[in-house]
C-alpha positions as CSV (number, residue, x, y, z in Angstrom):
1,X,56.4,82.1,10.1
2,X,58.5,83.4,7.3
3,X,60.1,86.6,6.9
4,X,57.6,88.9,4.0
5,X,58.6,91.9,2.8
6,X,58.4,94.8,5.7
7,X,54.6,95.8,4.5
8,X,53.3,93.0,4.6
9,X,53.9,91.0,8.0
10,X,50.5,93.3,9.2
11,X,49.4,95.3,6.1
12,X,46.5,97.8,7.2
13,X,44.1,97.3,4.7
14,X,41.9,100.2,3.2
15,X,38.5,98.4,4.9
16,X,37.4,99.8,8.3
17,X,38.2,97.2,11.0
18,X,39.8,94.6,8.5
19,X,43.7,93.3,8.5
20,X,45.0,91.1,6.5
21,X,48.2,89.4,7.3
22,X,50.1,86.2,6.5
23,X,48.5,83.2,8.7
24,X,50.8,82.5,11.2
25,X,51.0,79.4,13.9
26,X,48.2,80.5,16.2
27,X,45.5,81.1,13.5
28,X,45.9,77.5,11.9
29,X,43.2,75.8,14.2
30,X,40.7,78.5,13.5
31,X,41.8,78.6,9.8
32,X,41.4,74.9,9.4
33,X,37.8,75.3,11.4
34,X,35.9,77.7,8.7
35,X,37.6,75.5,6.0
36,X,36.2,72.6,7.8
37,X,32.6,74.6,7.9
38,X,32.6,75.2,4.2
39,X,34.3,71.8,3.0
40,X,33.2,69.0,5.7
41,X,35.0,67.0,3.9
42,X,38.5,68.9,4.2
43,X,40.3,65.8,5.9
44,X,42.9,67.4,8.4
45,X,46.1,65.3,6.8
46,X,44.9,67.5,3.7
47,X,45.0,71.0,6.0
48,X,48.2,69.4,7.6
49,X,49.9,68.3,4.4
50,X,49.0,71.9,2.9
51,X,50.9,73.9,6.2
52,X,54.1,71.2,5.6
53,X,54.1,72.2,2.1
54,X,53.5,76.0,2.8
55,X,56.8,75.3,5.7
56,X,58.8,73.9,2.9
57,X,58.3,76.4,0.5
58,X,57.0,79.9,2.5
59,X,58.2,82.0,-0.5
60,X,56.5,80.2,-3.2
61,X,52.8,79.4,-1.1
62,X,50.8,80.9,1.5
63,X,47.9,81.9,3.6
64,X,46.4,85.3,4.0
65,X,44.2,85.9,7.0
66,X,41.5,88.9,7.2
67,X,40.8,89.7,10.9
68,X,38.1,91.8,12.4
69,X,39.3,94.7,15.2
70,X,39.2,91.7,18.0
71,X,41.6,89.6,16.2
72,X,38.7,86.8,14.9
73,X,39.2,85.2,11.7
74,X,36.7,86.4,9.3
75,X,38.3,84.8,6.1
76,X,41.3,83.6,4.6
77,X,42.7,82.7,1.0
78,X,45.6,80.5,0.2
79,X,48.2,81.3,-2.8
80,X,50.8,79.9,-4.9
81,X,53.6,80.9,-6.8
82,X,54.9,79.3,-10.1
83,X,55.6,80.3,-13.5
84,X,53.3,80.2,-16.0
85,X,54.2,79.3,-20.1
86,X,51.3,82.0,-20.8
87,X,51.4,84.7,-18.0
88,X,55.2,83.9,-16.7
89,X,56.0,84.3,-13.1
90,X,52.5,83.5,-11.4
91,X,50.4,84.2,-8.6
92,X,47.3,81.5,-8.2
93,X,45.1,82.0,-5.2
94,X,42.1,80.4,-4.1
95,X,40.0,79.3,-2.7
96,X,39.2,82.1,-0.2
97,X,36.7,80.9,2.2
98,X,34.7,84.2,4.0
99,X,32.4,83.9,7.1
100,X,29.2,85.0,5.4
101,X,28.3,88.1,7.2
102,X,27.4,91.3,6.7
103,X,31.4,92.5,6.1
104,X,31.6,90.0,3.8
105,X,31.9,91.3,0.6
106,X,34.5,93.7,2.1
107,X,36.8,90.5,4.0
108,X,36.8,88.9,0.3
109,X,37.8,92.8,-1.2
110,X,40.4,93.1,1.5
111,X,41.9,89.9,0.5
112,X,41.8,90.1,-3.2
113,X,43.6,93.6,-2.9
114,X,46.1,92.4,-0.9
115,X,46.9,89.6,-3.3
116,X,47.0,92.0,-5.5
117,X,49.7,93.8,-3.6
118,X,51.9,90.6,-3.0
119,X,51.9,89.7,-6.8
120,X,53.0,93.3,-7.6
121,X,56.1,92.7,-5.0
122,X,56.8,89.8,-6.6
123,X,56.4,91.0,-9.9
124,X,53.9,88.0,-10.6
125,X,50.7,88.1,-12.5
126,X,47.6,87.3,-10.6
127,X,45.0,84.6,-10.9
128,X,42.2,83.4,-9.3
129,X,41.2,80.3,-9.4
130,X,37.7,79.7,-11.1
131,X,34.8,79.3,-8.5
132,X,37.3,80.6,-6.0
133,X,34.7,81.8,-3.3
134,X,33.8,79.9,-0.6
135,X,31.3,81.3,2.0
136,X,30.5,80.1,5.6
137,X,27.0,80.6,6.8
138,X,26.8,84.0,8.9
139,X,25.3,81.7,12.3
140,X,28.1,79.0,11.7
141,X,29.4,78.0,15.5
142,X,33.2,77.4,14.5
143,X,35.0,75.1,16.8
């Protein structure tokens, strides 16, 4: 996992028993499980090419992960960097996929403000990519 700046290897986020943090190595098989649950047909060489990419290039793409008090992945939303002829230095994100629940409008808050955060410390402007929400049904079995 790559080095972010000091506030935001396990930022506390402002929603009750939410944290948001950069994905690291042991969340990538339940990450790759709710994609799978909302895209079926997410191959995993896509999800694998995605992580070599990220490993290639952790400062200009990522994956931010909202866990609930237990440590289980409730949603995530991947980003990338690159400059922009309109907006300059910017910060795409999407798609965030969210368990559907009934947190969930707070797991896709808690992620949207801590993209916020990360474009502001790196002086990017944000954007989300149209349709960016993807929600898993709340009695999903993830494997």
């Amino acid at each position: 996992m790559r080095d972010l700046p000091p506030d935001m290897n396990a930022a506390p986020c402002p929603r009750p028993g939410l944290l948001v943090s950069p994905l690291c190595s042991d969340d990538e098989t339940a990450a790759y499980a709710l994609a799978r649950w909302a895209k079926p047909d997410l191959p995993p060489e896509r999800w694998e090419n995605f992580l070599c990419d990220w490993r290639a290039d952790p400062d200009g793409r990522g994956i931010l992960v909202a866990r609930n008090q237990r440590g289980g992945i409730l949603g995530f939303v991947c980003w990338w960097r690159q400059p922009d002829l309109e907006h300059g230095e910017t910060l795409w994100a999407g798609p965030f996929f969210v368990r559907e629940m009934g947190v969930r409008p707070l797991v896709r808050d808690a992620l949207d403000q801590e993209l916020q955060h990360l474009s502001r410390s790196m002086g990017a402007a944000l954007r989300i990519t149209p349709d960016a929400t993807v929600l898993v049904p709340p009695h999903s079995t993830l494997v």
